[in-house]
N, C-alpha and C positions, 0 to 999 in steps of 0.2 A: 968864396962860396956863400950863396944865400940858403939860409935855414927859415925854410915857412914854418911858423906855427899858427895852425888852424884851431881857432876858438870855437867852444863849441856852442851851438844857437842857446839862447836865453829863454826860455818858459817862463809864462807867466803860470804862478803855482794856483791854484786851486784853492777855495778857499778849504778848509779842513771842517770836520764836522763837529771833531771833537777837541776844539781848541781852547789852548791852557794859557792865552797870552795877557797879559795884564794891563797894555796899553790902553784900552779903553775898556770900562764898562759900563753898565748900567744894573739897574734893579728892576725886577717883577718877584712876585709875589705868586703863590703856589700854596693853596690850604692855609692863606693867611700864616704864611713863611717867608720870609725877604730871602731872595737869594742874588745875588752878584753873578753877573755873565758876560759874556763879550754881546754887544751888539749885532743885531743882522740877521741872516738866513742860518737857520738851523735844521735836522733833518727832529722827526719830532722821537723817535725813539733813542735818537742820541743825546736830546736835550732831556731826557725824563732818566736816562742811564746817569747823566752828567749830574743831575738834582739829586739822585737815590731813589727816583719814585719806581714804585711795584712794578717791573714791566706789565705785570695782569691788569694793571690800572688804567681807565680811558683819560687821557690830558682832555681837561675843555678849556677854551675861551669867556671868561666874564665877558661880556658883552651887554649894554643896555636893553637888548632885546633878551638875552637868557646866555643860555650856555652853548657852547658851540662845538663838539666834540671833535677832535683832532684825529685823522687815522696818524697810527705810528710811521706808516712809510712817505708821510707829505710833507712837505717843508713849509716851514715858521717865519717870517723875517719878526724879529723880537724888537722893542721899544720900550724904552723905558717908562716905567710905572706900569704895566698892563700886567693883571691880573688873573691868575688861571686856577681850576681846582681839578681835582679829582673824585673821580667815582667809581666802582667796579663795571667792569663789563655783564651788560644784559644778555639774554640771548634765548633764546626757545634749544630745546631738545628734542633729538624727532624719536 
């Protein structure tokens, strides 16, 4: 008697957003704070949950030309050394 056993297809997983893995990291820096993170694409409200920062808070980019502000739903690829601050959101009232 033959007994097939069917294996089931293999997925490639996804990177995660909010990933706790320890294999690599790097460092950036946040209000002139060192912080340790994994490398790569990050979503930007995940990575400011991940730091503690204020969700109220706008993430910007140091950048040689100025600040660069991040919406929270756009994604980051991160590098080590690169430098970001924070600032409250502006806005008009109607």
């Amino acid at each position: 008697m033959d007994i097939k056993v069917e294996t089931p297809p293999v997925f490639e997983p996804e990177k995660p957003d909010f990933p706790d893995d320890h294999a690599k990291r790097i460092t950036i820096e946040v209000d002139s704070v060192t912080h340790e993170v994994r490398p790569g694409e990050w979503l930007v409200s995940t990575l400011k949950a991940k730091l503690g920062i204020d969700p109220s808070r706008i993430l910007a980019e140091i950048t040689p030309n100025g600040l660069i502000d991040l919406d929270d739903n756009s994604r980051i690829h991160l590098r080590d050394g690169e430098k970001f601050a924070t600032h409250a959101r502006t806005g008009s009232s109607s």
